[in-house]
C-alpha positions in Angstrom: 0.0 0.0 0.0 1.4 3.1 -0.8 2.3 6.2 1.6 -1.0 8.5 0.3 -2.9 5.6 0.5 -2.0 4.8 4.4 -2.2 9.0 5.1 -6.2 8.9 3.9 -6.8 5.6 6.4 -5.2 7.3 9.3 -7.4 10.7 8.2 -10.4 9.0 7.7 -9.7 7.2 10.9 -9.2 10.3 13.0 -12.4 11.6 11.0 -14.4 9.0 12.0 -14.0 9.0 15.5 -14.7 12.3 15.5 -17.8 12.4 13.8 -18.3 9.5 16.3 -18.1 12.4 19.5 -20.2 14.6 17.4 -22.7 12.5 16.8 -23.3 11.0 19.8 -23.0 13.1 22.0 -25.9 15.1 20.1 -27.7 11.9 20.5 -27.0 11.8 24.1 -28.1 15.6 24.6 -31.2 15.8 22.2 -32.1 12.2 21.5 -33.8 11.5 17.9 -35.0 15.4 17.7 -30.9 16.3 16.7 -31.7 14.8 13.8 -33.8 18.4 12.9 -30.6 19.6 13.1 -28.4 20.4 9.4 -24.9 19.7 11.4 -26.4 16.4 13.1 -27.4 14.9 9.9 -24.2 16.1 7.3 -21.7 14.9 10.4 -23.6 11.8 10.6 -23.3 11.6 6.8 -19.7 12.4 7.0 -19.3 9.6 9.5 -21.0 7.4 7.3 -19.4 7.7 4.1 -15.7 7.7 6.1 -16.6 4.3 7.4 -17.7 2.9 4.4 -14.3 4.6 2.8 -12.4 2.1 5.6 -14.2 -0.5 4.7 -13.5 -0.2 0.9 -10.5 0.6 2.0 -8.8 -2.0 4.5 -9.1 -4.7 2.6 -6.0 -3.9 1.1 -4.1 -4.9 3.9 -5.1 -7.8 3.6 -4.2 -9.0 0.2 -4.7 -13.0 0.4 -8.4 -12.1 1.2 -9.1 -14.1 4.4 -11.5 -11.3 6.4 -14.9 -11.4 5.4 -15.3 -8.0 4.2 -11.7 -8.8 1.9 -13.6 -11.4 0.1 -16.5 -9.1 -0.7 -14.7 -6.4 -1.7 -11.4 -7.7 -2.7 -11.3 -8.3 -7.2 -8.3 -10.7 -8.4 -8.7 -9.7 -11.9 -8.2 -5.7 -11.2 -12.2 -4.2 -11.7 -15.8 -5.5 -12.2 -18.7 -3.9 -11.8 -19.5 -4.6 -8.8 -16.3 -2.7 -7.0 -16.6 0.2 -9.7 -20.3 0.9 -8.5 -19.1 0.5 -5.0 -16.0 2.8 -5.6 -18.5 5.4 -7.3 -21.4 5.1 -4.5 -18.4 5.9 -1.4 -16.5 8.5 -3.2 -20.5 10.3 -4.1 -21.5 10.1 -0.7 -18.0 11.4 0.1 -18.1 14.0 -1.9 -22.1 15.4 -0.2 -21.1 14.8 2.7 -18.2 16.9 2.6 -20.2 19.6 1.3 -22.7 19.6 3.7 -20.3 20.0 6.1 -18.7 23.5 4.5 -22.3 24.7 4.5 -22.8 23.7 7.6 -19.6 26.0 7.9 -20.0 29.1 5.9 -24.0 29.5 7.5 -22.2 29.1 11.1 -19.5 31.6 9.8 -22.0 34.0 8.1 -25.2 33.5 9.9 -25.4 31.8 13.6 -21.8 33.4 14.5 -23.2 37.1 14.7 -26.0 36.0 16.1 -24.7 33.8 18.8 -21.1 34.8 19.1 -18.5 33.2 17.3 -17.0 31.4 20.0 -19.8 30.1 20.9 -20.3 28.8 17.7 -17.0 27.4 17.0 -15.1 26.7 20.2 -17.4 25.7 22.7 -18.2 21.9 23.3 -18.2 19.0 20.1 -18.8 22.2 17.8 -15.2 23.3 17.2 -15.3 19.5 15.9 -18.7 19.5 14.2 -18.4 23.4 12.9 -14.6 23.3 12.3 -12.2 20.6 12.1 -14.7 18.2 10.7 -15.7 20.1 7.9 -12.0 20.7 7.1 -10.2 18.0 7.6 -13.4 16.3 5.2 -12.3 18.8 2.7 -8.7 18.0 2.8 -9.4 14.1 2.4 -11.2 14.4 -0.4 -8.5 16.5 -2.8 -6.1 13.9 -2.2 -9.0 11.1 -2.8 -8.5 9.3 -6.5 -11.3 9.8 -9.2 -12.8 12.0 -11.1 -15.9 14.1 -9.5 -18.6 14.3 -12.4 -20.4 18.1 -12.7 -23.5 16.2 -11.9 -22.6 15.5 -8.5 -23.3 19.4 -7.4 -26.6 18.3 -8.3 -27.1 15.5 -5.9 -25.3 17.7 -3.2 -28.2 20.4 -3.4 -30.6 17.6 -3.4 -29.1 16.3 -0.5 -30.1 19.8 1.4 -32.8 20.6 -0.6 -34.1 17.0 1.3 -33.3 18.8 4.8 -34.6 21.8 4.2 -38.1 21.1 2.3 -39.7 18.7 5.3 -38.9 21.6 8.0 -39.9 24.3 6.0 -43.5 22.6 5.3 -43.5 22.0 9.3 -42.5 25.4 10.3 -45.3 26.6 7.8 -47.8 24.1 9.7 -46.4 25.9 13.0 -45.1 22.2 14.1 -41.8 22.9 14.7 -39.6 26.2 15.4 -36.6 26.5 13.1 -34.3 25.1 14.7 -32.7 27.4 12.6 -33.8 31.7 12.2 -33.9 31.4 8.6 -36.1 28.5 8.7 -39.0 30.0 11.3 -40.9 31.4 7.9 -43.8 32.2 10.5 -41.8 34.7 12.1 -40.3 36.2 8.7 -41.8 38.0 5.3 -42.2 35.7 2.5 -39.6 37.8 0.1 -36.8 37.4 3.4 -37.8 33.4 2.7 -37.3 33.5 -0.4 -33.7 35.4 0.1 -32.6 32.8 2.4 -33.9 29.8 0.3 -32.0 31.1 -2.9 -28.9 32.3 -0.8 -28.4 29.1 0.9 -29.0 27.1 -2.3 -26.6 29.1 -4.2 -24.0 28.9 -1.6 -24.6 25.1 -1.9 -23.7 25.4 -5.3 -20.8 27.1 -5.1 -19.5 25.1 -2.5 -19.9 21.9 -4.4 -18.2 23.5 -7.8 -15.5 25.1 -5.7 -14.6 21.4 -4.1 -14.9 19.8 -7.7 -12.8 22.2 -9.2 -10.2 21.7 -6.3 -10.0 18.2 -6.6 -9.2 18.5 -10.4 -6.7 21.1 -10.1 -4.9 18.8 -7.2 -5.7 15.7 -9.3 -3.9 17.4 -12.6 -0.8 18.4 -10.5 -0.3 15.0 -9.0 
């Protein structure tokens, strides 16, 4: 196994266990109801697709394929199918993950900072892991990750939040739930300042995702 190759496992190890922290504890604190929460769900996605990246991963190490998840994922011949759609599926939800966790980022940087104090928002407690490191260290992973990202992926990444956002937007309307976030409480706000926040967020989103893609094809045609 080569040196890169062993520096993503011990990343993706230290990523894991501390999405691990994140997540639970904001299980142990909030139960199921964290789950309302954007940086809940994209750490527990980041967690996620880093332990399926190990899995795919380790079987390396283990090159006469006596481990259960070796035989399933280890290919004598060099690439089938199976592996490819397997190598696509981890490094896609890779690749959402991570930019749901630079949103979850840039809103805490440009929106719930001000509003709650910026060390509040990224030094106190799991969040300087869950607002911070986590979405960086993702970041980093992922430009020295092999592949190519297809454009279409930004798609599935605003999707992915568009499949947040939509269910707590129809229950704020219904007066069910609060937020949990200010731009979110559409009760409390004018419908053109919803629609601002919708688009903003979106676009952001976007930008995110291409900025990421374009970074791992600049670092992929240096390598």
């Amino acid at each position: 196994m080569r040196q890169k190759e062993k520096n993503l496992l011990f990343g993706h190890i230290i990523l894991l266990l501390l999405e691990l922290i994140v997540v639970l504890s904001a299980f142990s604190e909030d139960g199921f109801t964290t789950l309302r929460y954007y940086t809940t769900d994209s750490n527990l996605l980041c967690g996620i697709a880093s332990l399926l990246y190990l899995l795919w991963k380790l079987p390396a190490l283990n090159r006469e394929g006596k481990g259960v998840v070796s035989r399933y994922f280890q290919n004598k011949d060099g690439g089938t199918t199976e592996l490819s759609a397997a190598r696509n599926g981890i490094s896609l939800l890779r690749f959402i993950s991570t930019v749901c966790l630079m949103v979850t980022f840039v809103v805490v940087l440009l929106v719930l900072g001000p509003e709650q104090g910026y060390a509040h928002e990224f030094l106190e407690g799991r969040k300087i892991f869950s607002h911070l490191i986590c979405p960086f260290l993702s970041l980093l992973l992922l430009l020295f990750e092999e592949g190519d990202i297809p454009l279409k992926w930004v798609s599935y990444a605003l999707f992915t939040t568009l499949a947040y956002a939509i269910p707590l937007i129809l229950l704020n309307a219904l007066g069910l739930v609060s937020g949990p976030y200010s731009f979110l409480k559409i009760r409390e706000q004018s419908l053109g300042k919803t629609v601002f926040w919708i688009v903003t967020i979106l676009s952001g989103n976007a930008l995110l995702a291409l900025g990421a893609l374009f970074l791992r094809r600049i670092k992929n045609r240096k390598s």
